[in-house]
Each structure stands twice: as structure tokens, then as C-alpha cells.
C-alpha atoms as an extended CHARMM CRD file, in Angstrom:
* protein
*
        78  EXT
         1         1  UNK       CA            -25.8790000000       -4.4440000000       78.3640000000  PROA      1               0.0000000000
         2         2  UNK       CA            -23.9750000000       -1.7680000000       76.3350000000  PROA      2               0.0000000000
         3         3  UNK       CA            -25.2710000000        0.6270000000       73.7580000000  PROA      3               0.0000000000
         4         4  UNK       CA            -24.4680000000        2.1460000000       70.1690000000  PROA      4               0.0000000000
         5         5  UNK       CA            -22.3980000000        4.8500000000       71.8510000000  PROA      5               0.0000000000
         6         6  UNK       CA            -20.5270000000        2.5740000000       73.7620000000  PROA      6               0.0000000000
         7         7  UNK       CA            -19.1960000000        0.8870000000       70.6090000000  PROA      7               0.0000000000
         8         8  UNK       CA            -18.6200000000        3.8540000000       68.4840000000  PROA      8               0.0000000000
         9         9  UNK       CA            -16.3520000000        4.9970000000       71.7370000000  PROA      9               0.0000000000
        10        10  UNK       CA            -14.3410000000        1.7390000000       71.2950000000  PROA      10              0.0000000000
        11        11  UNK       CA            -14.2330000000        2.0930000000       67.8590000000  PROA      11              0.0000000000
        12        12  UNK       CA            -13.5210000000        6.0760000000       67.7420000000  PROA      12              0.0000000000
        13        13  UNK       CA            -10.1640000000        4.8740000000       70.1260000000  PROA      13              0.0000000000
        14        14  UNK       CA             -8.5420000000        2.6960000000       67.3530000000  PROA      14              0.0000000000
        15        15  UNK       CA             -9.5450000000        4.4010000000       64.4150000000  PROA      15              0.0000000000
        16        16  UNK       CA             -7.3370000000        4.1740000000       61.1610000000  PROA      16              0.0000000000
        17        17  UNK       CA             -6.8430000000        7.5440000000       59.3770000000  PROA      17              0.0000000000
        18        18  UNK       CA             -8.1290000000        7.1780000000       55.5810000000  PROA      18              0.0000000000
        19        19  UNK       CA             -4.9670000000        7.1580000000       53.8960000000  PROA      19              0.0000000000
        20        20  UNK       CA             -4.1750000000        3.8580000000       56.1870000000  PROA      20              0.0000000000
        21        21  UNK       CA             -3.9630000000        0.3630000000       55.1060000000  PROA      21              0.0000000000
        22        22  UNK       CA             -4.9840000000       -1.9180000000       57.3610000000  PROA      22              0.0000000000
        23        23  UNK       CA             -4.5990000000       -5.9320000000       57.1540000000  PROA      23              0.0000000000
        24        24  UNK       CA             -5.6940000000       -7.1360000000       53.5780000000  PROA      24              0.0000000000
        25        25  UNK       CA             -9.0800000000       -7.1340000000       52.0870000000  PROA      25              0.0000000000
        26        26  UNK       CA            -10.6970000000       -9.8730000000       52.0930000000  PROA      26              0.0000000000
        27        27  UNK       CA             -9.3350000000      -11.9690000000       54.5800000000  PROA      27              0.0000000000
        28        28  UNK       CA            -11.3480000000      -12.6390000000       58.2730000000  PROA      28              0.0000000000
        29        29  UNK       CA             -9.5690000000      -13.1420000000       61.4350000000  PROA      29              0.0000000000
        30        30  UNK       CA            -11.5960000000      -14.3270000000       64.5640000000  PROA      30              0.0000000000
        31        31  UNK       CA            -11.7670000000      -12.1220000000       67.4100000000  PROA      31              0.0000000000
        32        32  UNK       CA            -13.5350000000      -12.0690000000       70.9230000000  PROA      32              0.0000000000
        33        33  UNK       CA            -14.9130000000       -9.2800000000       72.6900000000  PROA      33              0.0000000000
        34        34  UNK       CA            -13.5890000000       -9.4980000000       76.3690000000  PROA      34              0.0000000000
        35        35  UNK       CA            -16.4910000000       -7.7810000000       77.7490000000  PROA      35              0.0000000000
        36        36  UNK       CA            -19.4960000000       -9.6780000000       79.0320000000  PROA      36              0.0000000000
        37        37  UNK       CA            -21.9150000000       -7.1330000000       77.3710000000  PROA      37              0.0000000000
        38        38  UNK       CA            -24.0600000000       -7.1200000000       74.0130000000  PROA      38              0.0000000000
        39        39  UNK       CA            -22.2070000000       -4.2960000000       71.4200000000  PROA      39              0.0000000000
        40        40  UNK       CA            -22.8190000000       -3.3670000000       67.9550000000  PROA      40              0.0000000000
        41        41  UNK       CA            -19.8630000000       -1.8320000000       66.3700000000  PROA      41              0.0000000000
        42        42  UNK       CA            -18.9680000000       -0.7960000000       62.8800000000  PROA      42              0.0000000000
        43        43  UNK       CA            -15.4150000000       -1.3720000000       61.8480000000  PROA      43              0.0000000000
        44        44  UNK       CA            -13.5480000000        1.3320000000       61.7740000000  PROA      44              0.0000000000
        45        45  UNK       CA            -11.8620000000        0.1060000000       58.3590000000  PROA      45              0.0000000000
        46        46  UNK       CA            -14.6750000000       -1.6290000000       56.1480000000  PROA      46              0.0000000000
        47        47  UNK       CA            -17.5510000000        0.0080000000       57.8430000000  PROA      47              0.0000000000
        48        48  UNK       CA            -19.1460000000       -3.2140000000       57.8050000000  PROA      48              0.0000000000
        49        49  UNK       CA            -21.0590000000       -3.7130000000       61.0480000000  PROA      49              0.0000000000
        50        50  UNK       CA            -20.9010000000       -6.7690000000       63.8710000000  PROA      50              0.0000000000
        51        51  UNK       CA            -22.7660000000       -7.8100000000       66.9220000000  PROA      51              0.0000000000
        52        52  UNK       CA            -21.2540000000       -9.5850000000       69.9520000000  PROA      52              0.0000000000
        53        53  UNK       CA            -23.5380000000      -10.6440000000       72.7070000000  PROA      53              0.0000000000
        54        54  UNK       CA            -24.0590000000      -13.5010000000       74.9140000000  PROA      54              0.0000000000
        55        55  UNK       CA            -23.0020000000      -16.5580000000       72.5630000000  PROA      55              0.0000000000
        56        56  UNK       CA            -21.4900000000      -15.0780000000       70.2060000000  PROA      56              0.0000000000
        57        57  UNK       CA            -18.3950000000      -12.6350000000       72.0190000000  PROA      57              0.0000000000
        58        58  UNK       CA            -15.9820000000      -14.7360000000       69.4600000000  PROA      58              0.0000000000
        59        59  UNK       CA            -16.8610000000      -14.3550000000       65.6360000000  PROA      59              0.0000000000
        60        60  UNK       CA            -14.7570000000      -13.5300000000       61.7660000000  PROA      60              0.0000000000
        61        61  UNK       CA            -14.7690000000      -10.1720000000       60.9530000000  PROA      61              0.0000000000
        62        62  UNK       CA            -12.3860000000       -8.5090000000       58.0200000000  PROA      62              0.0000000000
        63        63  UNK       CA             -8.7920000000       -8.3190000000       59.3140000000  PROA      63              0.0000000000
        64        64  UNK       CA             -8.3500000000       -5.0450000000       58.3880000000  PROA      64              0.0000000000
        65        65  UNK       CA            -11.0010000000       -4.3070000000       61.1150000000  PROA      65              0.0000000000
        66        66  UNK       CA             -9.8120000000       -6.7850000000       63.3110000000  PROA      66              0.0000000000
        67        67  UNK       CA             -6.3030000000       -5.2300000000       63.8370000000  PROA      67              0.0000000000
        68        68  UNK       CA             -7.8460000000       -1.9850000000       64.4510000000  PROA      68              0.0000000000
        69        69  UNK       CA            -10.4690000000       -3.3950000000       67.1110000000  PROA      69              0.0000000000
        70        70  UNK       CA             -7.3270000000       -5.3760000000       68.9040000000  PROA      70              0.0000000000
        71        71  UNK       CA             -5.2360000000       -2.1230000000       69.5470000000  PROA      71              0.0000000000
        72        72  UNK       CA             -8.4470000000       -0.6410000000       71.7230000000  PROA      72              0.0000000000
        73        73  UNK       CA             -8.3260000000       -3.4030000000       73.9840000000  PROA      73              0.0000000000
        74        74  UNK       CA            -11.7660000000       -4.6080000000       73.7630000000  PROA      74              0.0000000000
        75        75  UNK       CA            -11.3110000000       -7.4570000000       71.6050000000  PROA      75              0.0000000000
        76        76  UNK       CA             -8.8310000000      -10.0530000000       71.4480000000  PROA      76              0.0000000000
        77        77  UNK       CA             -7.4370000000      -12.6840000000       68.6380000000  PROA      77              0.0000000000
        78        78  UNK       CA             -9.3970000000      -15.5710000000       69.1150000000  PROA      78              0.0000000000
């Protein structure tokens, strides 16, 4: 099983500078976490936080975050 720092580290790797824009707000994309641990991250965009653990590695989140989370390599469109 993972832990808090191991998500802000995959978060911290894709992170979006503030003057950014990211995706549009308001949309969701679905996205799977390819690792076969339980995470809670905060996106790195919305700051809006998700949890991916055993049944649930695929799930929405905002696209903004989503595009960021893809480019660490973690996650995945789903």
C-alpha cells in the first residue's frame, strides 16, 4: 500500500505552474492508476483530492487534473 508522500511525489512530477491552463473546467475525463497500490492524491490543477485503491484504480476526475496526472506516468486515460 502507498502513502500521502508517495502521491504528492507523483503529483509534485507533473505539476502545472500557476499561470498554466490546463484542460477546461468543468469537464471529467476517466483515468486509471496503473499501480496496484491504494493512493490519495490532490490534483495538481483543482486541488480537489481522489482516492484509487483496490476497486476503484479507474474513476472521473477534472480534466484539467487528468492531463497533468497522465504526463507522470502513473495514470492512464481510461
Amino acid at each position: 500500500m502507498g502513502c500521502c508522500g508517495q502521491g504528492r511525489a507523483i503529483a509534485a512530477q507533473g505539476k502545472a505552474g500557476p499561470n498554466q491552463q490546463v484542460g477546461t473546467a468543468g469537464r471529467l475525463t476517466k483515468v486509471r492508476f496503473t499501480q496496484k497500490a491504494a493512493i490519495l492524491i490532490r490534483g495538481p490543477v483543482t486541488g480537489r483530492h481522489y482516492q484509487f485503491n483496490e476497486g476503484t484504480y479507474s474513476q472521473l476526475v477534472d480534466t484539467r487534473d487528468a492531463v497533468v496526472l497522465v504526463k507522470t506516468g502513473y495514470f492512464q486515460p481510461d
